[in-house]
C-alpha positions as CSV (number, residue, x, y, z in Angstrom):
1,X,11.7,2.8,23.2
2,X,12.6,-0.3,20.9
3,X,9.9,-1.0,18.0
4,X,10.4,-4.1,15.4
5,X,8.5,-3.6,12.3
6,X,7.9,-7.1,10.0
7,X,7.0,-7.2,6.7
8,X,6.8,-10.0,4.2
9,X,8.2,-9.1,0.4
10,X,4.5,-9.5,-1.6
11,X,4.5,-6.1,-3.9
12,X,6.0,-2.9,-2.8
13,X,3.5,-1.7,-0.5
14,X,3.9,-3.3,2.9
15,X,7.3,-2.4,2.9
16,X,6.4,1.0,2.0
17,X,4.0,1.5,5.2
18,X,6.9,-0.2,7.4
19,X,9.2,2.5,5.8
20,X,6.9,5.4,6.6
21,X,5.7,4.2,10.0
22,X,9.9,3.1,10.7
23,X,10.7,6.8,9.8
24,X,8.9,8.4,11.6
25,X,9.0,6.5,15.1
26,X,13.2,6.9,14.4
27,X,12.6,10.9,14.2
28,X,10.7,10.6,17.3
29,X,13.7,9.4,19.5
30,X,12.7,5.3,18.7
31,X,15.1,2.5,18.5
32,X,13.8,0.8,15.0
33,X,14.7,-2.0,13.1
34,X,12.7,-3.4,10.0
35,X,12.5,-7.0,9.3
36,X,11.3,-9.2,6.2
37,X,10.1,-12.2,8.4
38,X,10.8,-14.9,5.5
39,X,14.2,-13.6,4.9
40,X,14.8,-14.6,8.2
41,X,13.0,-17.7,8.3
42,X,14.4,-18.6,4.6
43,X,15.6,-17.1,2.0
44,X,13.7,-19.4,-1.1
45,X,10.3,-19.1,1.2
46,X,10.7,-15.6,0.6
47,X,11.5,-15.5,-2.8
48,X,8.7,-17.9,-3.3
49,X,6.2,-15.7,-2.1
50,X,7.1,-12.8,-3.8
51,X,7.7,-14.2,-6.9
52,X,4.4,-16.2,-6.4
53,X,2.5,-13.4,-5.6
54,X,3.7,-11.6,-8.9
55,X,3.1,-14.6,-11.0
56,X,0.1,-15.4,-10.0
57,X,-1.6,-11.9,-9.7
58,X,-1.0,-11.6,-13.0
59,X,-1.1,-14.3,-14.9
60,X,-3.3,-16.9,-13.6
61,X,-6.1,-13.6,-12.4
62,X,-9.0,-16.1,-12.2
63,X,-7.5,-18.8,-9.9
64,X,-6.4,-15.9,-7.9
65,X,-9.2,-14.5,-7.5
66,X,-11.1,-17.9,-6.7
67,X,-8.4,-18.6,-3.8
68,X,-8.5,-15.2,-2.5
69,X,-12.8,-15.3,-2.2
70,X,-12.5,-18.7,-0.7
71,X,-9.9,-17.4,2.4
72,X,-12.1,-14.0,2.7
73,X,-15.7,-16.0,3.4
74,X,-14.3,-18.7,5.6
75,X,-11.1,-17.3,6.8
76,X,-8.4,-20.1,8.2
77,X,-11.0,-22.6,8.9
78,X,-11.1,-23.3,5.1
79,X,-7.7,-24.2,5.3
80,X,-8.1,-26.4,8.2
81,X,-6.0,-24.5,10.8
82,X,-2.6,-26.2,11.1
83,X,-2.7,-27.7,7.6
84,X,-2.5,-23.6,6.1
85,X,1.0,-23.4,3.7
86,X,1.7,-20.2,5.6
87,X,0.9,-21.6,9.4
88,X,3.1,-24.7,8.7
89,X,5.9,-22.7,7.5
90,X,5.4,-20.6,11.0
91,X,5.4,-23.0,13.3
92,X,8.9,-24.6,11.5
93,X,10.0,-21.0,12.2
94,X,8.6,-19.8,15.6
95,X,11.6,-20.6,17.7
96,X,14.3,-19.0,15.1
97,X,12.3,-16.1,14.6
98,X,11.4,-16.0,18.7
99,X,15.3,-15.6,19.3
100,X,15.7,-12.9,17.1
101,X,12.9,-11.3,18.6
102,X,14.6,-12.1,21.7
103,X,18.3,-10.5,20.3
104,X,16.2,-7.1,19.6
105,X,14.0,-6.7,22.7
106,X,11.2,-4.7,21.5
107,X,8.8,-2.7,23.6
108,X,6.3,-2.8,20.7
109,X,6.0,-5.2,17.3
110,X,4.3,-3.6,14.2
111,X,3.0,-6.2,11.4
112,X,2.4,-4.6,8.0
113,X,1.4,-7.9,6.6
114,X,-1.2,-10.3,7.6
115,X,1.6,-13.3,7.4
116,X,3.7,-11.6,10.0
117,X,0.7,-11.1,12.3
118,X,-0.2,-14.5,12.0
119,X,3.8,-15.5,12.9
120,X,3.6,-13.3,16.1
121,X,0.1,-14.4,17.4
122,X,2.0,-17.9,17.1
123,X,4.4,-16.7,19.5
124,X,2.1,-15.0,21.7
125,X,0.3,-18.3,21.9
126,X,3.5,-19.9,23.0
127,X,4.1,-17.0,25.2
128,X,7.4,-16.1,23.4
129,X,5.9,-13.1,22.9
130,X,4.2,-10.5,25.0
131,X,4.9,-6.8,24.0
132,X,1.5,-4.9,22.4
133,X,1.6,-5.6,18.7
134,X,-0.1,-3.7,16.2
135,X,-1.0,-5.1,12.6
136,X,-1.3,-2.9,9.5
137,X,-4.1,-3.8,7.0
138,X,-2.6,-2.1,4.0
139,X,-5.9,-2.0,1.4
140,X,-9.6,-0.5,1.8
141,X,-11.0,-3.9,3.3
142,X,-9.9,-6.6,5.6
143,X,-7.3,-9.6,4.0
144,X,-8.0,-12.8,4.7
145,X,-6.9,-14.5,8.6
146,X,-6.8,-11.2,10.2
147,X,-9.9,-12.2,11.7
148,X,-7.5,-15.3,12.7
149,X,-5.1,-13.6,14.6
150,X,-6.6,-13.0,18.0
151,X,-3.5,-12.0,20.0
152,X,-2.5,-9.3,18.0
153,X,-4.0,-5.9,20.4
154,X,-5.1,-4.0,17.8
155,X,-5.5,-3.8,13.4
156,X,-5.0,-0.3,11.7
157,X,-8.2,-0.7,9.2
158,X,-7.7,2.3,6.1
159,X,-11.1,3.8,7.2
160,X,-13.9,4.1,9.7
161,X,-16.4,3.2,6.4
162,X,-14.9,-0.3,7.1
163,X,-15.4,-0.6,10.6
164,X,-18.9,-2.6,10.4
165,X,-16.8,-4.9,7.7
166,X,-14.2,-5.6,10.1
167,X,-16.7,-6.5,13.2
168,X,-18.8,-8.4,10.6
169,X,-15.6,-10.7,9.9
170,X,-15.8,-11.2,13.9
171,X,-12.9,-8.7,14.9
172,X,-13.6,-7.2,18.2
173,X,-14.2,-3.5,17.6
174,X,-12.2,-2.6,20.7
175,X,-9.0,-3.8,19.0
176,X,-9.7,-1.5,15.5
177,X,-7.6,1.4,15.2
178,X,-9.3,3.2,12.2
179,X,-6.5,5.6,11.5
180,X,-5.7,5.1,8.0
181,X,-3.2,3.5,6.1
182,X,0.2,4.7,7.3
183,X,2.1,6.6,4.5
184,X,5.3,9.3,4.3
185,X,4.6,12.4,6.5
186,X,5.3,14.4,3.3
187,X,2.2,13.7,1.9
188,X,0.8,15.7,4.5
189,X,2.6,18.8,3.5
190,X,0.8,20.3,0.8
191,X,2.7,21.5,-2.1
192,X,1.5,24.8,-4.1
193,X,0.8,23.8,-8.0
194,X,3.0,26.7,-10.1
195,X,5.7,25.4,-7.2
196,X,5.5,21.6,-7.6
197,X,5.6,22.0,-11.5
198,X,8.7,24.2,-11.3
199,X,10.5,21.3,-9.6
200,X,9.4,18.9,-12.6
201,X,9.9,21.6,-15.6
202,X,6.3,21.3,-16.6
203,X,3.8,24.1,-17.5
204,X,2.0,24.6,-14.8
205,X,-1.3,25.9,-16.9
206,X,-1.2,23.3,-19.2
207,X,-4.0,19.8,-18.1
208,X,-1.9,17.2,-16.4
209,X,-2.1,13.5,-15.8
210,X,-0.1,11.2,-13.6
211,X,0.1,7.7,-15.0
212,X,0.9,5.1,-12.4
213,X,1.0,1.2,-13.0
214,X,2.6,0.2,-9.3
215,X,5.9,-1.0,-8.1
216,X,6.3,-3.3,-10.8
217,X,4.9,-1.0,-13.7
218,X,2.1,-3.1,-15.1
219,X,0.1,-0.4,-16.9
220,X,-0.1,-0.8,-20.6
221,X,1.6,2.7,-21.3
222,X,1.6,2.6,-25.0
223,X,-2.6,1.7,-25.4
224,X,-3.4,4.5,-22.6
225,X,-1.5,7.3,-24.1
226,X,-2.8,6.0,-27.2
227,X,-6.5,6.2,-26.2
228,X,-5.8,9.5,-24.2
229,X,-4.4,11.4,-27.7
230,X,-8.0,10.6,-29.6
231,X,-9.0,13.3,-27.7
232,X,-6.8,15.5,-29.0
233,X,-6.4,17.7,-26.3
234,X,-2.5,18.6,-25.0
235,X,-2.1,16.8,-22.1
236,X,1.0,17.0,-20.3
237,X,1.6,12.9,-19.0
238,X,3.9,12.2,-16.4
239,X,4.3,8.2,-16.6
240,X,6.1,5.9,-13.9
241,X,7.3,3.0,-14.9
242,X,8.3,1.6,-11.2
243,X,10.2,-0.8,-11.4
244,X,9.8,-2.0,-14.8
245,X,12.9,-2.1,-16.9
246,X,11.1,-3.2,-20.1
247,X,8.1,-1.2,-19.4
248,X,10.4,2.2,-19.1
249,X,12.2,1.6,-22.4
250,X,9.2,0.5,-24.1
251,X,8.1,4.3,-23.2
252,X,11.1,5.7,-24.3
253,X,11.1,4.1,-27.7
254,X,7.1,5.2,-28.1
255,X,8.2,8.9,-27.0
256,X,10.6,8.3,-29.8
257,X,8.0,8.1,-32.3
258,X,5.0,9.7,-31.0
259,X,3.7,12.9,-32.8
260,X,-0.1,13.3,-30.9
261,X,-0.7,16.0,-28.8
262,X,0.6,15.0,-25.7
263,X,3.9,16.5,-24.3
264,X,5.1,13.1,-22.1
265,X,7.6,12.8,-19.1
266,X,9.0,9.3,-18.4
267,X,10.1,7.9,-15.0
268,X,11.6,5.2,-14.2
269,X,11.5,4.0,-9.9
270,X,9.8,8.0,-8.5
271,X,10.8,8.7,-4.9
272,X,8.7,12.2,-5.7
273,X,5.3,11.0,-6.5
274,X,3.9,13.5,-3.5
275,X,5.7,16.7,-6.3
276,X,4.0,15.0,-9.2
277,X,0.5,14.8,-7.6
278,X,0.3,18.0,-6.5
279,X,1.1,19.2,-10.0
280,X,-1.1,16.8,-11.5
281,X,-5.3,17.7,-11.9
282,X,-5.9,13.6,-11.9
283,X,-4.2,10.0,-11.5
284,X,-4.6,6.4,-13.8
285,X,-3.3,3.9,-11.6
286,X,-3.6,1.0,-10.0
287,X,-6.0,0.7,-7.0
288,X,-3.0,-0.4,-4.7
289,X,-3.5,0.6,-1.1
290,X,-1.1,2.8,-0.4
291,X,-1.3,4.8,-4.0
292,X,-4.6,5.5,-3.1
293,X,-3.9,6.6,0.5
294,X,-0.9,8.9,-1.0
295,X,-3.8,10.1,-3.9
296,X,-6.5,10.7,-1.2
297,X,-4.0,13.0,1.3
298,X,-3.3,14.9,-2.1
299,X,-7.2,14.8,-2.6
300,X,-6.4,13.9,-6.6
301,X,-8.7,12.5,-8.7
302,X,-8.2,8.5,-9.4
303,X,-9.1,6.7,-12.3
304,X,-8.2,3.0,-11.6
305,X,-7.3,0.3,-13.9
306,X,-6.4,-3.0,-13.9
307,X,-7.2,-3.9,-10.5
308,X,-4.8,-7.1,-9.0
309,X,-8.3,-9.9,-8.0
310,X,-9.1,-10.0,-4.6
311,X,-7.3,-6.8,-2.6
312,X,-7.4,-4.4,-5.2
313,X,-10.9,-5.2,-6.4
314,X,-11.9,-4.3,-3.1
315,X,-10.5,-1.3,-3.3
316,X,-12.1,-0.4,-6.2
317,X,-15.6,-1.1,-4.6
318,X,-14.9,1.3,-1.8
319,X,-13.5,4.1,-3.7
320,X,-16.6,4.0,-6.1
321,X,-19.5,3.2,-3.5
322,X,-17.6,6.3,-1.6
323,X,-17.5,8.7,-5.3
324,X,-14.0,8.7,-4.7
325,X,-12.8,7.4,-7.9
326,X,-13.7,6.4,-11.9
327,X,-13.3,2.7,-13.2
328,X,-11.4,2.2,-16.3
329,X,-13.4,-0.9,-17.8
330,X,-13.2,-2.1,-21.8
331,X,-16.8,-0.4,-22.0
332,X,-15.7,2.5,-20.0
333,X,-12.3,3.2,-21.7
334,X,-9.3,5.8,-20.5
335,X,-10.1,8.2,-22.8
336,X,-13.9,8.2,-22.1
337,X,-13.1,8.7,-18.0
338,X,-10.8,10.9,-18.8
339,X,-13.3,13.2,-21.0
340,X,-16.3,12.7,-18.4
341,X,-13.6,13.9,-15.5
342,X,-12.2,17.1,-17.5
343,X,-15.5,18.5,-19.0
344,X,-17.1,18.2,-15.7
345,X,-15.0,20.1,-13.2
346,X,-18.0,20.1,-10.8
347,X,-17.3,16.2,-10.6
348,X,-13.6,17.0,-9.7
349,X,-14.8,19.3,-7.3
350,X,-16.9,17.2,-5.6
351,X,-14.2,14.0,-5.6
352,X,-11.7,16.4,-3.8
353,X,-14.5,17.3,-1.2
354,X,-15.1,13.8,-0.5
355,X,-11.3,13.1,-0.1
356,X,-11.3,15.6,2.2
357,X,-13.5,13.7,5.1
358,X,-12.0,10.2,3.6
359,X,-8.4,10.9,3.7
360,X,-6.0,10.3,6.5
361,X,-2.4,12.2,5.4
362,X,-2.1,11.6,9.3
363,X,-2.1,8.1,9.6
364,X,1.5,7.7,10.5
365,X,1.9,10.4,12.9
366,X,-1.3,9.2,15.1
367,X,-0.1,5.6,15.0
368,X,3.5,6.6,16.1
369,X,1.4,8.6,18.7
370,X,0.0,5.5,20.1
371,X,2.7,2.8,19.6
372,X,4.9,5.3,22.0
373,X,2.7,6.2,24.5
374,X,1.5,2.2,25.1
375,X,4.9,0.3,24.8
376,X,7.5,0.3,27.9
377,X,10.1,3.4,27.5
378,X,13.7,1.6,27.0
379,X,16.4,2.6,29.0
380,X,18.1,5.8,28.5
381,X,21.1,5.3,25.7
382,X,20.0,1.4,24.7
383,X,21.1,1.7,21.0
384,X,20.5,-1.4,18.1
385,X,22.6,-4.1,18.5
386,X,25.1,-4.4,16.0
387,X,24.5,-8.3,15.2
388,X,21.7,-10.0,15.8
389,X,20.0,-12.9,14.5
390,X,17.7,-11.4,12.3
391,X,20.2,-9.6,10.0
């Protein structure tokens, strides 16, 4: 069988979930390619939006957050259809990308990004397209227009808690696949504690804390760890910067000249969070989607900070109207989450029990499940074209 993935470069996760959901379906015996639709389309459109989507999610939060309400209550009709940046730039693009569909001959499409989806139901409507395609919402609510996209079969929602949301927005129920939000298999695979801290040299007695500030590293390091020694307990602090150049050395040079109580271990890009969670007893991060589907399959505490407007803020509502999770606010600091969590342990408790009915560490393998048992079975020894279009 031959599955396309698409993905559009707007943070790390979407790319993450193709990754997981591309790995997986290629262990299975699948032909797989992954594609960044605007890198096919054009190059600047694609830097364009991803450097967009950085600048503007943090930087201009407010306006953000105004544009991203607006989409979510009235969905592409406040755009006026056709006139929609993103639609315009699809139909300019339809036939290009339609051939390099064409080169690849899938038997199923996978969309981990609503601007993908909306490119393929384009297609469909032109009937360049026909093979099931299955869109990926990747946060704990539904993104603007993919109540828009009424070709695509079926949407993977995060959870069946956002079912009623989803039908509310006027998405059939029939198409919702509420699996979960795909991520690596290996989250799935518990780790023992004393083991996981063995692999990262840690004490494995002593209270632990993963700090996480997303792909990009946008956590203010230096005022957390600050905040976190005024309670002058020994925390061991494992801190990823992503990929955050200036944020890592930053770290480095306060590690240089800290002398609290804390005993801290930086990173730089992890590819091992799934070790450092299971040797951690909680997380401050960012409520990104698929952090918080990689923290619920390791049922670990989340404290969440500094949520992106719009996607993120959503996720923060669902993980606290769940008692999933702790919001870091300016009234409700770090260090005074962090104190409530550790000198209640029948809160962590109960967090973990929740996570376990919440959490889907399965989501990839039961979405692999179905995208090979309804797409068309390619003939024995088709292999991936060398050249095609799309690369």
């Amino acid at each position: 069988m031959r599955v396309l993935l698409l993905s559009v470069t707007a943070g790390f996760g979407h790319h993450a979930t193709a990754k997981a959901v591309s790995d997986l379906l290629k262990e299975r015996g699948a032909v797989v390619d992954t594609i960044d639709v605007y890198e096919v389309i054009n190059r600047f459109i694609k830097e364009t939006i991803d450097k967009g989507y950085l600048f503007s999610s943090k930087h201009t939060k407010e306006l953000y957050r105004l544009f991203y309400s607006l989409a979510e209550n009235s969905g592409q009709s406040y755009w006026s259809g056709a006139f929609q940046p993103i639609n315009l730039i699809n139909d300019l693009g339809a036939k290009k990308f339609a051939r390099c569909i064409d080169d690849f001959a899938p038997d199923a499409i996978v969309c981990t990004h609503i601007f993908a989806a909306q490119l393929v139901d384009e297609l469909k409507h032109r009937e360049l397209v026909t093979v099931p395609t299955y869109g990926i919402c990747t946060d704990y609510t539904l993104h603007p227009f993919w109540e828009d996209v009424p070709r695509i079969e079926y949407i993977v929602i995060a959870s069946e808690l956002l079912v009623h949301r989803c039908v509310q927005r006027g998405v059939d129920r029939s198409r919702l696949l509420p699996l979960g939000i795909p991520v690596h298999p290996k989250f799935n695979i518990p780790i023992p504690r004393e083991e996981a801290a063995a692999a990262l040299g840690i004490d494995p007695t002593r209270p632990t804390i993963l700090m996480m500030g997303g792909s990009m590293g946008y956590a203010n390091n230096r005022k957390t760890i600050e905040r976190l020694s005024m309670l002058n307990i020994p925390f061991q602090l494992l801190v990823v910067c992503g990929n955050n150049k200036k944020s890592h050395s930053q770290l480095l040079k306060q590690i240089e000249e800290y002398n609290g109580p804390c005993q801290i271990f930086p990173y730089g890009f992890a590819d091992n969070v799934d070790v450092m969670m299971s040797a951690s007893d909680c997380i401050i991060t960012k409520p990104g989607g698929l952090t918080v589907s990689e923290a619920l399959a390791r049922h670990i505490p989340m404290l969440l900070v500094d949520p992106i407007p719009g996607h993120e803020e959503r996720n923060v509502e669902f993980l606290l109207n769940n008692g999933l999770a702790l919001a870091v606010t300016k009234t409700f600091p770090v260090d005074e989450a962090v104190y409530n969590l550790f000198t209640n342990p029948g809160r962590i408790e109960n967090i973990r029990a929740v996570m376990e009915t919440v959490a889907h560490p399965d989501a990839t393998a039961r979405l692999a499940d179905i995208v090979l048992e309804n797409g068309t079975p390619a003939p024995a020894g088709t292999a991936l074209p060398e050249e095609t279009e799309c690369q």
